[in-house]
N, C-alpha and C positions, 0 to 999 in steps of 0.2 A: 633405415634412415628416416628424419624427421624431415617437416616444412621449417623445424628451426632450426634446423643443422647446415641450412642452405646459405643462412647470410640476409634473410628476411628485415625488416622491422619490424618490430613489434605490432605497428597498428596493420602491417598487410598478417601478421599471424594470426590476428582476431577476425580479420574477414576471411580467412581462411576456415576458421572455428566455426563460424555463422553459417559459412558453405558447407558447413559437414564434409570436407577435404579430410582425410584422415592421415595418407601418408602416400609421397611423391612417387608419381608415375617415371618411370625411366628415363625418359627424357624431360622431363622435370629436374631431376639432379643432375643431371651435365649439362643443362642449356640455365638454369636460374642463375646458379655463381659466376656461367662465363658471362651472361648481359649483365649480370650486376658491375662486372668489372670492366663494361662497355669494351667486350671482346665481339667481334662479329661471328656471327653462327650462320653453319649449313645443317638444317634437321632434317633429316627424311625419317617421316613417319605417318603411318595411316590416320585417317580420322580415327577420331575416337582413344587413342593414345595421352591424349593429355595435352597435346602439343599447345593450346592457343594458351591455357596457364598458364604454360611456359615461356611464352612472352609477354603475356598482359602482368604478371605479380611482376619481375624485374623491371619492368618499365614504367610501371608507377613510381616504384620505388626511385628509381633514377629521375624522376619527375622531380622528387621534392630537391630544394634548396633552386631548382633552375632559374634564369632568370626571367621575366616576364617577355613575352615577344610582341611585336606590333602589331594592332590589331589584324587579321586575318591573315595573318602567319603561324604556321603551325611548327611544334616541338616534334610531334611522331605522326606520320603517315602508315599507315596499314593495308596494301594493294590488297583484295579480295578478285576472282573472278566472278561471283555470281552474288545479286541481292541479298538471297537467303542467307552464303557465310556472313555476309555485311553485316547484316542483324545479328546471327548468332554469335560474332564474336564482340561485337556491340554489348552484346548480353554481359558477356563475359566482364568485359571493360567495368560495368554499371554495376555487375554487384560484388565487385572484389575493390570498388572503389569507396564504399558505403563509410570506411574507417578512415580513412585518410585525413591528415590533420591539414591539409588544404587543397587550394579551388584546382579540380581537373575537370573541364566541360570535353565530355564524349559526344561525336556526331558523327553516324552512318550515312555516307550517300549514295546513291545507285540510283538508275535509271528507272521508268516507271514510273515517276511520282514527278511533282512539279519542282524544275529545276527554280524555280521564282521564289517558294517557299523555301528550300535549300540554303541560298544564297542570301537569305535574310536571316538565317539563324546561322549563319558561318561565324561568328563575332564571337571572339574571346575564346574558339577553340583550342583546347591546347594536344587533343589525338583524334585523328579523322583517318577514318575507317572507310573506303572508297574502290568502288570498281572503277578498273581503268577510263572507260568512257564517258562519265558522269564526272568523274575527276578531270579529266578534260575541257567539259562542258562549262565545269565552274573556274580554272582557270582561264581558259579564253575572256571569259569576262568579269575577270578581277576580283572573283571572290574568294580568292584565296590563292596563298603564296608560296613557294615550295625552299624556296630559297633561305631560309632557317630552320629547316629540319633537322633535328638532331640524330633520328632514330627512323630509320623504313626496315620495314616490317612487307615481304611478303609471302604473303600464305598462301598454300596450295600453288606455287609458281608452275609445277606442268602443268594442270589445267588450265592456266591461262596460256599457257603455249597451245595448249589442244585446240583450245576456243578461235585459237587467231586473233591472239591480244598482243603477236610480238613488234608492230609496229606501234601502237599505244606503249609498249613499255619502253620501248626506247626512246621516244620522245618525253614522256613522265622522267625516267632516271637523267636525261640528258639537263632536267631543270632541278635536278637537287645539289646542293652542295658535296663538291667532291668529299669536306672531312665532315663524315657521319658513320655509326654505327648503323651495319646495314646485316641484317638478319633476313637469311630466306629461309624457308619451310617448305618441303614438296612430299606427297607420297610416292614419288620413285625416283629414281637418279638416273635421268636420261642425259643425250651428248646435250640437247639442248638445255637441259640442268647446268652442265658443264660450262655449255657455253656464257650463260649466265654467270654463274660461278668467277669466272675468269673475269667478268668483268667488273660484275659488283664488289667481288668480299678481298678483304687484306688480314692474310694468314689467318685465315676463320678456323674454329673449335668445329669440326664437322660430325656427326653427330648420327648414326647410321642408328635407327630403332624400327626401321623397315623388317617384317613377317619377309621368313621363306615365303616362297608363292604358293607353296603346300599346306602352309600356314591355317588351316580353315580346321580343326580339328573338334571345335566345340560346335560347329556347321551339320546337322544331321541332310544331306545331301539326298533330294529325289528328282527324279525327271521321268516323264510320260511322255508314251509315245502316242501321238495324235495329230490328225489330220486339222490342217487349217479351218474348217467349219464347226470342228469341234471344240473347237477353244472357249471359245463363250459358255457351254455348259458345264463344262470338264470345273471352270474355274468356281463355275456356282454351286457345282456339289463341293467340290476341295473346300470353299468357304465355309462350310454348313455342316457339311459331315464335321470337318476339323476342331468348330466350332472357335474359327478365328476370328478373334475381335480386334486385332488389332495386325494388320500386314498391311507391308507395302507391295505394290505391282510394279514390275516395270518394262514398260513398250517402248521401240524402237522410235516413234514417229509422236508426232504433238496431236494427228487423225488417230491414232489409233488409242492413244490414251482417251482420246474424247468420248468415243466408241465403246472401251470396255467400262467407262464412267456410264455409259447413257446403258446401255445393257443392263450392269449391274444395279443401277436404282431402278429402272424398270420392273425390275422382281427385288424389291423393296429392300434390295444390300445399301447401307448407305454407304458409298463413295462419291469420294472430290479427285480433281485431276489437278497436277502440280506441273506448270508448264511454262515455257517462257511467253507465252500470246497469254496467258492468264495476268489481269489487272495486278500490281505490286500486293494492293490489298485483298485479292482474293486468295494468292498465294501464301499472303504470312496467315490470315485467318485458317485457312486449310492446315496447313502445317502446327500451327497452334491448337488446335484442334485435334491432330493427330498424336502429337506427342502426351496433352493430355488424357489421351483417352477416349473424348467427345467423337471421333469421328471411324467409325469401322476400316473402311480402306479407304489406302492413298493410292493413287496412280500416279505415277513419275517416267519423267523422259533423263536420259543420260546426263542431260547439261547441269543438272539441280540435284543430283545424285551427292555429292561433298555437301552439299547446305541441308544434307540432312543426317541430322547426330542424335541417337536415342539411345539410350542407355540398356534398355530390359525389349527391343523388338524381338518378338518372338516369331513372325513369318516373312519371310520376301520369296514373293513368286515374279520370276520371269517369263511372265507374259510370251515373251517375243526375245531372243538371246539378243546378249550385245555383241558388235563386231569382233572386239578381242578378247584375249583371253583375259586380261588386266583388268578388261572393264567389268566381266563375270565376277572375278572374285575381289573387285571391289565392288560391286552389286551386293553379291552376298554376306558382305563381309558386315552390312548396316546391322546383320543380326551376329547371334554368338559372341557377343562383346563381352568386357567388362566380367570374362569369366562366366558369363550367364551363358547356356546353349539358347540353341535358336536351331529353326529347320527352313532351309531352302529350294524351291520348287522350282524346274526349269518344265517348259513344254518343250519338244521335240517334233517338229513336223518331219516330213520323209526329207525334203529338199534342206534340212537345218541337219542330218545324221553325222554329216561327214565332219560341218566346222565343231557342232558336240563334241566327238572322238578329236578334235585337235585342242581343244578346251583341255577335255580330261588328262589327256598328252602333258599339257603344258604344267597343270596342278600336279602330276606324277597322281592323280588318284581314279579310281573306276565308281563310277557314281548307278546306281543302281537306275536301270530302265524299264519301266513298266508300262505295260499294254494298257493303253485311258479303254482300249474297246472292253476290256476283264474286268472294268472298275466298279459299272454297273449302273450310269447315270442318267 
């Protein structure tokens, strides 16, 4: 199947040629014709799946002919949980717009940055892109209006349940107009999905592109076994011996990412830590950075995990496991994309053996464990 087999325009085909898009991702083809024909959608699908194209080309496209809205009223809302997807779907918006034969003004807002600047660039928006509590922030004081929305759009909806955004969202949906195209996006299908579900959507196209949870099979999978005090060297040989230039870490805690950041440039690895106590701009710079290359390792905490999308990552080590099993093999999951392998590193202290062994239970797979004391560091 083609991008022009979808029901496209012409001018969203050319900024598709521009993006070197070559041919639609799976849910690309069952989610583009159903919002073209402004059908409400349930997707579940993982990052990296395609999925935010799949709502940004239909919705431009539904943009044209619309009719102008009053200022600081917006046409499409886009709920995000975290700054990071905010920008990266922002992204998305800004260069699939480049062709269009008229005016779409894109604005991301999220917390971190000065609500004061925000609210003076609200004017003439017609898709705003917003975490729930900065979108808050700027309703309460009149900068912007919900009440002619045509189109809400929200992505990654269980992590904003996970986060503790479900009282923000029902106050946010309680002020949109009941007739809109309402499009949600999640990577799993929880009761709280459901529940949502039930409320938002009217006979939605639902849209299942969710991996088995065994799913990881491009994932070359290790874990070491080692003592809490050895984690700091364990990491600096696996860096060096591997000759990894580009992995992500990821720790439990916003202290411990700090920790294995201050370590590792202490013996001259360069790492940055991605975190939510990091300034808005120290975290997109880091990230920007990382994805092109500039920057050896990222450290990352669980919350910032979705707002980060790289196409060819070739390592993620876990530091420090995550609570579920879910969260693991979406940790790992940042690599082995896109058809490309990737290898994934967990550490294993004594007191972590048991939730390990309920991990691999869960993937139905046995992941190879190795003695860090045999490794020689």
């Amino acid at each position: 199947m083609s991008f022009s087999s979808l029901g496209l325009p012409q001018y969203l085909l050319d900024a598709i040629a521009q993006n070197n898009l070559t041919s639609p991702y799976p849910i690309q083809e069952q989610a583009i014709p159903a919002i073209l024909s402004k059908k409400d959608v349930l997707g579940i699908a993982k990052t990296g799946s395609g999925k935010t194209a799949s709502f940004v080309l239909p919705i431009l496209a539904n943009l044209e002919g619309q009719a102008k809205l009053k200022d600081r009223h917006i046409a499409v809302l886009v709920l995000v949980p975290t700054r990071e997807l905010a920008l990266q779907v922002y992204e998305v918006f800004e260069s699939l717009s480049k062709t269009l034969p008229f005016t779409c003004k894109t604005m991301a807002v999220y917390g971190g940055t000065s609500v004061n600047v925000q609210m003076k660039s609200m004017s003439n928006v017609s898709v705003l892109i917003a975490t729930p509590g900065r979108l808050l922030d700027l309703i309460s004081s009149n900068a912007v209006h919900l009440n002619q929305v045509k189109t809400f759009v929200m992505d990654e909806a269980d992590k904003m349940l996970n986060l503790g955004f479900k009282n923000e969202l029902d106050e946010i949906i309680a002020l949109l107009p009941t007739k809109k195209q309402n499009l949600l996006f999640s990577a799993t299908l929880s009761p709280n999905i459901e529940d949502i579900k039930r409320v938002m959507l009217n006979d939605p196209l639902i849209i299942n592109i969710a991996p088995e949870e065994n799913s990881v099979a491009l994932i070359h999978q290790t874990a070491y076994a080692v003592s809490p005090e050895k984690k700091g060297p364990l990491l600096r040989h696996l860096i060096e011996a591997k000759n990894m230039q580009q992995v992500l870490i990821f720790t439990s805690s916003v202290y411990q990412a700090d920790v294995v950041v201050k370590k590792l440039r202490s013996h001259k690895i360069d790492a940055k830590g991605i975190h939510g106590q990091k300034s808005q701009f120290a975290r997109t710079a880091a990230l920007s950075n990382f994805k092109e290359g500039k920057l050896r390792v990222l450290v990352a905490t669980d919350i910032l995990a979705r707002g980060i999308d790289i196409q060819f990552l070739p390592f993620v080590i876990n530091y420090e496991l995550p609570r579920s099993p879910k969260d693991y093999i979406h940790r790992i999951g940042r690599t082995g994309r896109s058809e490309n392998p990737g290898e994934a590193i967990s550490f294993v202290t004594p007191d972590d053996e048991h939730h390990f062994s309920i991990i691999q239970k869960k993937m139905k797979m046995v992941v190879e464990l190795i003695d860090a004391a045999g490794v020689g560091f």
